[in-house]
N, C-alpha and C positions, 0 to 999 in steps of 0.2 A: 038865222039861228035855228028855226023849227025844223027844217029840213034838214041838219045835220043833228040836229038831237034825233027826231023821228027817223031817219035811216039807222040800217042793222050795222051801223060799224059799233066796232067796240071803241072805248075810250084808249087803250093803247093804240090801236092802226091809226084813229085820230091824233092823239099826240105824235107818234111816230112819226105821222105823214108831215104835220106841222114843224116839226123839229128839222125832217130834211127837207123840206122848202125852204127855211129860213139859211140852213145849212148851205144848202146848195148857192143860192144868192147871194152869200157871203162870201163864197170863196170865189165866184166869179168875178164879183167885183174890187176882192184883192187883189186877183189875177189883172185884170184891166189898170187897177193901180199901180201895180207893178211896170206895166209893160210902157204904159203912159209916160210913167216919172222915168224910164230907161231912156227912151224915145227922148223924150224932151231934151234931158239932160247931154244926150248924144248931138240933138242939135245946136242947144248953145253951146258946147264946148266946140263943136263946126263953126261954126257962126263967130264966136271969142274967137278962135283960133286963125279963121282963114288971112291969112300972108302974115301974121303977127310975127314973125318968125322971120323977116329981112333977109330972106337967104342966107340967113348962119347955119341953118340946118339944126336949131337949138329943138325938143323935144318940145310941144305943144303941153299946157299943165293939165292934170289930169283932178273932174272934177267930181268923180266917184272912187270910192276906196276899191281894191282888188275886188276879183271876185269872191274869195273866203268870206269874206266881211260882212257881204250881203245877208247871207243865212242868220249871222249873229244877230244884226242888227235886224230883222224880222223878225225874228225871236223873242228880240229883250221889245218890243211892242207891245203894250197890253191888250 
């Protein structure tokens, strides 16, 4: 703590800097959560799905909403 009080930064560069660190490490690891819960999700509906389907040719269920949806539902997240 003395070393950042005793250095010439100002209290804004300091806050600044702090605000996008935290920034920055947030959105990476949204990103990650995203990509994760995609993946996963891709797999179990693989997984659920493989021969489930007795060669009727019936469509495999689908266990994510369109793509549209996703955006909303990011959103309404708090």
């Amino acid at each position: 703590m003395e070393t950042i009080l005793s250095s010439p930064v100002s209290r804004t560069h300091l806050c600044l800097g702090k605000f996008l660190l935290v920034l920055t490490a947030s959105l990476i690891t949204a990103s990650l959560l995203m990509v994760s819960g995609g993946g996963s999700t891709t797999v179990v509906q693989k997984i659920a799905c493989a021969g489930s389907d007795g060669g009727r040719g019936e469509a495999p269920p689908q266990l994510m909403r369109p793509g549209g949806d996703r955006f909303g539902i990011i959103m309404a997240v708090p």
